[in-house]
Residue, then its C-alpha position, 0 to 999 in steps of 0.5 A: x500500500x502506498x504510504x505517503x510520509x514514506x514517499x515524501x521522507x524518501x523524495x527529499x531525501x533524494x533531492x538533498x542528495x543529488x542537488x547541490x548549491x542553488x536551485x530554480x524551479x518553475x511553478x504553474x499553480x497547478x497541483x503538480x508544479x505547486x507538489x513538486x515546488x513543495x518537496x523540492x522546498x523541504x530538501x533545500x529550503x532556501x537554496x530553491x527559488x521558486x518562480x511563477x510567471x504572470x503572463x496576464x493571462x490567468x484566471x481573476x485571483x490565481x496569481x494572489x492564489x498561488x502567491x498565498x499557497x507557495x508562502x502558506x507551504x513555506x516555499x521561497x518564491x518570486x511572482x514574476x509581472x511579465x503581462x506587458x511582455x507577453x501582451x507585446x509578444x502576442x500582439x497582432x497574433x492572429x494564428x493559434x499556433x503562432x500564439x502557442x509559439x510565442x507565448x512558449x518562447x516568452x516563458x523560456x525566456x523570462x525564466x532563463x532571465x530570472x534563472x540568471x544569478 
């Protein structure tokens, strides 16, 4: 039977053993990202940077939501305003693809940025 303080002891476990130093995480607010962000937290406390980017595109309130969750779980973050970025890149867009390109390119990019030390 899956025992979860079991999976958690020996997820962080491992984390503290392979990650040294520093480390950047990317966080969505999604269950997944925000679990992961969680664990990768209690292995290396402050050593993790946690970074959410606002894209402008979110839900009224989730940007405050996962802000409130990531400090209530004790995760070291940044909430990144990237909404002037992403509206400049998708301006004048029309083309759904075109769209999930750039919008795809603009997070690699701001995360490689706030990656930077």
């Amino acid at each position: 039977m899956f025992d979860p303080d079991k999976f958690i002891a020996e997820a962080v476990a491992a984390l503290k053993g392979e990650v040294k130093g520093k480390a950047i995480i990317a966080a969505s607010g999604g269950v997944d990202s925000t679990a992961a962000a969680v664990l990768a937290s209690r292995a290396l406390g402050p050593n993790l940077l946690a970074v959410f980017v606002d894209p402008g595109l979110m839900r009224k309130g989730e940007v405050e939501d996962v802000d409130r969750t990531l400090k209530e779980m004790g995760v070291n973050h940044r909430i990144v305003d990237a909404r002037d970025e992403f509206f400049a890149a998708l301006k004048g867009v029309e083309d759904p693809e075109a769209k999930r390109k750039a919008i795809g390119a603009k997070f690699i990019e701001i995360f490689e940025r706030e990656a930077r030390p």
